[in-house]
KEVEXNU-313593 format. One line per 10 residues: number of its first residue (from 1); their letters; for each residue x, y, z of N, C-alpha, C. Coordinates in nm, 4 decimals, padded with zeros to 6 digits, always signed. Layout:
NUM> a> X:Y:Z:X:Y:Z:X:Y:Z | ...
//
This chain:
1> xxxxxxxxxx> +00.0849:-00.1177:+00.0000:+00.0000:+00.0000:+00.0000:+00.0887:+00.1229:+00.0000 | +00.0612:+00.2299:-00.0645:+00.1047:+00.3171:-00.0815:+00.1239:+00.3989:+00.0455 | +00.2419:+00.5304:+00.1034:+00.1812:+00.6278:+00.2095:+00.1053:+00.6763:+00.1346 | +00.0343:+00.7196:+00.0417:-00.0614:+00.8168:-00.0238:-00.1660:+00.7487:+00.0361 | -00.2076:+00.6249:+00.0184:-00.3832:+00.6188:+00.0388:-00.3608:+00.5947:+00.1748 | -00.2520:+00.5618:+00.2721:-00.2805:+00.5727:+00.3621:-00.3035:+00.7066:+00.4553 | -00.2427:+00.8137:+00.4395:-00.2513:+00.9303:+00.4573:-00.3545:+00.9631:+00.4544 | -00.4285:+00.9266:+00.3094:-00.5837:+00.9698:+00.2602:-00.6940:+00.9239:+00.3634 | -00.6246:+00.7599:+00.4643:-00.7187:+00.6946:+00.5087:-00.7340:+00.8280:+00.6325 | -00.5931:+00.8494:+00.7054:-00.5984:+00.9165:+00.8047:-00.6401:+01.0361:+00.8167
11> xxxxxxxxxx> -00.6179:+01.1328:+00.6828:-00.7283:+01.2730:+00.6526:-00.8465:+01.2582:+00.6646 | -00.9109:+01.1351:+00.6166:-01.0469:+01.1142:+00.5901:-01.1069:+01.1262:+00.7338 | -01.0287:+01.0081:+00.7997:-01.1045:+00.9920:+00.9604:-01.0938:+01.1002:+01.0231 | -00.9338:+01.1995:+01.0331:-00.9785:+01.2939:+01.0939:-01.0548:+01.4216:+01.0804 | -01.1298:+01.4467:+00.9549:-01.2000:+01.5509:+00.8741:-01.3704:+01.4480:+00.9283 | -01.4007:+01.3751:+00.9003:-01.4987:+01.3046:+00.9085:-01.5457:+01.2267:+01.0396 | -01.4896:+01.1601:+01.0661:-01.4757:+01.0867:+01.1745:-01.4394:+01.0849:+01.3032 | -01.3661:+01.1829:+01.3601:-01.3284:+01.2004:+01.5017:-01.1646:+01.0758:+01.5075 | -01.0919:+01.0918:+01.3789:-00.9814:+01.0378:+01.3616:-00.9666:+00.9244:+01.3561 | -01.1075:+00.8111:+01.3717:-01.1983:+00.6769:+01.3653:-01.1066:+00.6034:+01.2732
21> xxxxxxxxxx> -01.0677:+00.5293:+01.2069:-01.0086:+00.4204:+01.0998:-00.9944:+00.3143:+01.1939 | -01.0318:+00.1840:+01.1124:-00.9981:+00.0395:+01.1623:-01.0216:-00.0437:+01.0434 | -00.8596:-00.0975:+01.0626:-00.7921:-00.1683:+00.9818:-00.8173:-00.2949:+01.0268 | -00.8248:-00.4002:+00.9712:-00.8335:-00.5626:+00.9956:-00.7704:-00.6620:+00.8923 | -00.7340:-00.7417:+00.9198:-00.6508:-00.8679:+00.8282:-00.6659:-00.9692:+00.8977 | -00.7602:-01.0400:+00.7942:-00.7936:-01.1856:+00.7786:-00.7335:-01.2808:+00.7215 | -00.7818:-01.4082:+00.7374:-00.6537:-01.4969:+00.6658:-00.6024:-01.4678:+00.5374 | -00.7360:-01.4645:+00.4727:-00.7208:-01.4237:+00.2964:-00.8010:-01.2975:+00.2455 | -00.8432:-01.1978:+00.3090:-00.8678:-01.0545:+00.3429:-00.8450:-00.9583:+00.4078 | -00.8884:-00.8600:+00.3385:-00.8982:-00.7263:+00.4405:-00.9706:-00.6508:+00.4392
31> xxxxxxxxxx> -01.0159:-00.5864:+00.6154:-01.1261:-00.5162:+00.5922:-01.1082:-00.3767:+00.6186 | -01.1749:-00.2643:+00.5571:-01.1381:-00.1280:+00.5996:-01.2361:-00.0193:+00.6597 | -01.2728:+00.0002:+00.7220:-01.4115:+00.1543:+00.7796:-01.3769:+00.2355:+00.8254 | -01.3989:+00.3396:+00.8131:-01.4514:+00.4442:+00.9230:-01.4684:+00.4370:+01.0276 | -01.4956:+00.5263:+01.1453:-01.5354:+00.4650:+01.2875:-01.4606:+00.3207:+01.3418 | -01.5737:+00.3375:+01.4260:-01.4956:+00.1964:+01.5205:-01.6434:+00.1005:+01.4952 | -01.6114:+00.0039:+01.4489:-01.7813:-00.1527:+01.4389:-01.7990:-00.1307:+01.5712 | -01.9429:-00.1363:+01.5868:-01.9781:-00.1617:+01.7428:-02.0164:-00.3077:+01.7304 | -02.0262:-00.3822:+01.6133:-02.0631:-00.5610:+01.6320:-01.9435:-00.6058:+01.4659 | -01.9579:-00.7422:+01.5565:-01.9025:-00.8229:+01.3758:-01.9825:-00.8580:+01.2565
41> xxxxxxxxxx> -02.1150:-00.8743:+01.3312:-02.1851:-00.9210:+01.2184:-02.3589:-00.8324:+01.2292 | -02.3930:-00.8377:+01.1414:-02.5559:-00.7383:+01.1058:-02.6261:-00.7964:+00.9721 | -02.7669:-00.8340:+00.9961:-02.8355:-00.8401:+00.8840:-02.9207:-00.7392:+00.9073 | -02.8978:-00.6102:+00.9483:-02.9536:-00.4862:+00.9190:-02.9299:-00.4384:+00.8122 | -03.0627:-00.3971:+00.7245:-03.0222:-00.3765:+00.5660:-02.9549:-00.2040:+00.5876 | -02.9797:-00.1126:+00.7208:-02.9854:+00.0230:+00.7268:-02.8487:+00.0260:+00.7857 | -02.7604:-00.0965:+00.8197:-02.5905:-00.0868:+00.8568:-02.4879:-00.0853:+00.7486 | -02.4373:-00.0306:+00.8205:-02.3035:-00.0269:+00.7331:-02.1487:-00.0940:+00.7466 | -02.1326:-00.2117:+00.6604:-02.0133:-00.2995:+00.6356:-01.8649:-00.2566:+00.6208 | -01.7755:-00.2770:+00.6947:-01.6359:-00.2488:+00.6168:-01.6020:-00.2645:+00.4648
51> xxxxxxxxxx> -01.5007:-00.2316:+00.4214:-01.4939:-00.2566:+00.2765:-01.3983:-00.3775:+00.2805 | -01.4016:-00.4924:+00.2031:-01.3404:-00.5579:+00.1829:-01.2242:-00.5825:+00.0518 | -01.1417:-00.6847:+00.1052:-01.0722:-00.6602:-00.0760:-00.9450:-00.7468:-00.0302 | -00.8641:-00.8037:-00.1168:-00.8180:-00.9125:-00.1055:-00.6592:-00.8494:-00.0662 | -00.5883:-00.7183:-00.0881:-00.5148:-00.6899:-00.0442:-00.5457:-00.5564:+00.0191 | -00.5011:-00.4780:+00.1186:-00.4949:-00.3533:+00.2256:-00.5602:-00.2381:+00.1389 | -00.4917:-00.2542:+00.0306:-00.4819:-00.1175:-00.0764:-00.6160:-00.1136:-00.1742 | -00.6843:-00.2179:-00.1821:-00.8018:-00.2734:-00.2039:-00.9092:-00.2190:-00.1787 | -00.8676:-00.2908:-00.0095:-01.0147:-00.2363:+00.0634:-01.0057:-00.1033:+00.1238 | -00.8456:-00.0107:+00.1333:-00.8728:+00.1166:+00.1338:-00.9454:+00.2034:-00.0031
61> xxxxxxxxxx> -00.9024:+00.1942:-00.0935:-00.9351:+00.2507:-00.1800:-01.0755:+00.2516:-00.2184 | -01.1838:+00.1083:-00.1524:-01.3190:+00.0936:-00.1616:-01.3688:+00.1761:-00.0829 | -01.3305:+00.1898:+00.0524:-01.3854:+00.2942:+00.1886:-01.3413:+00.4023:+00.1571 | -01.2240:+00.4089:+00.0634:-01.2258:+00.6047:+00.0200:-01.2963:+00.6148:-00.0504 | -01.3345:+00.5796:-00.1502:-01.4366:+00.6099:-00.2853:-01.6132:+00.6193:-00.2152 | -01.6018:+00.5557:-00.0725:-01.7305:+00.5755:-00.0326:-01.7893:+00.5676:+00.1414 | -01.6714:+00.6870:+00.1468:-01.6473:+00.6824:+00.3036:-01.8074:+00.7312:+00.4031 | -01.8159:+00.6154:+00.4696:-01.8844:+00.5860:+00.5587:-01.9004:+00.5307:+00.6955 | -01.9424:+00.5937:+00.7837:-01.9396:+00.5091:+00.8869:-01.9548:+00.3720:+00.9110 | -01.8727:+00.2580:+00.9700:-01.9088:+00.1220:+00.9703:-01.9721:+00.1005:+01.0873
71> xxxxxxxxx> -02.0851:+00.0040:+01.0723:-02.1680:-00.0489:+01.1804:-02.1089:-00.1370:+01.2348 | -02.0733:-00.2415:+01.1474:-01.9950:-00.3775:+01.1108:-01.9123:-00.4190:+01.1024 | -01.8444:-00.5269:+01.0937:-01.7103:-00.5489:+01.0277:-01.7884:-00.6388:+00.8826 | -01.9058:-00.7136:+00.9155:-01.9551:-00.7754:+00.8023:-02.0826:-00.8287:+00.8005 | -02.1522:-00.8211:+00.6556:-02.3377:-00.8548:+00.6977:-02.2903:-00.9781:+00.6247 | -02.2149:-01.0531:+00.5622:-02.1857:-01.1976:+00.5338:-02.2473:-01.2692:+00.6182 | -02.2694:-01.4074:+00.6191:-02.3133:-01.4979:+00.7306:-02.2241:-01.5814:+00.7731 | -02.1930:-01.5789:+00.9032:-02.0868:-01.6124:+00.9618:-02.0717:-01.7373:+01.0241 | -02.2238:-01.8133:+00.9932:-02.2330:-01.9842:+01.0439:-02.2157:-02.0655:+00.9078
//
C-alpha cells in the first residue's frame, strides 16, 4: 500500500470521523471503515459494512471512494 492512500485513510477519519479508521486482516482478506464496528456481524439492511478486498490497498481505496461510517465489520453470514 502506498503512504498516499494511507494518509488519505488518516485525513479522511480525521476531517470526518473524530480520527476513527480500523484496519483488519484476515486470513485471505482485508477489511477497511470508518469509525470503530460496534458488532461483527448485522443483517440490518440500514448498517453499514467495512470494505473488503483481497489486499490492504483494495479495501482502502473501496472505503475512500465511499467513506462511511461502519456499523460492522460484516453482513456476510458467519455460520
Amino acid at each position: 500500500m502506498t503512504e498516499d492512500i494511507l494518509q488519505r485513510l488518516i485525513d479522511t477519519a480525521d476531517e470526518h470521523f473524530d480520527g476513527h479508521v480500523t484496519i483488519m486482516k484476515f486470513t485471505t482478506k482485508w477489511r477497511v471503515g470508518f469509525g470503530t464496528p460496534g458488532q461483527v456481524y448485522s443483517n440490518r439492511t440500514d448498517e453499514v459494512e467495512m470494505m473488503e478486498g483481497k489486499t490492504l490497498e483494495e479495501a482502502a481505496t473501496k472505503a475512500l471512494a465511499n467513506p462511511r461510517r461502519c456499523d460492522c465489520v460484516t453482513k456476510d453470514t458467519i455460520y
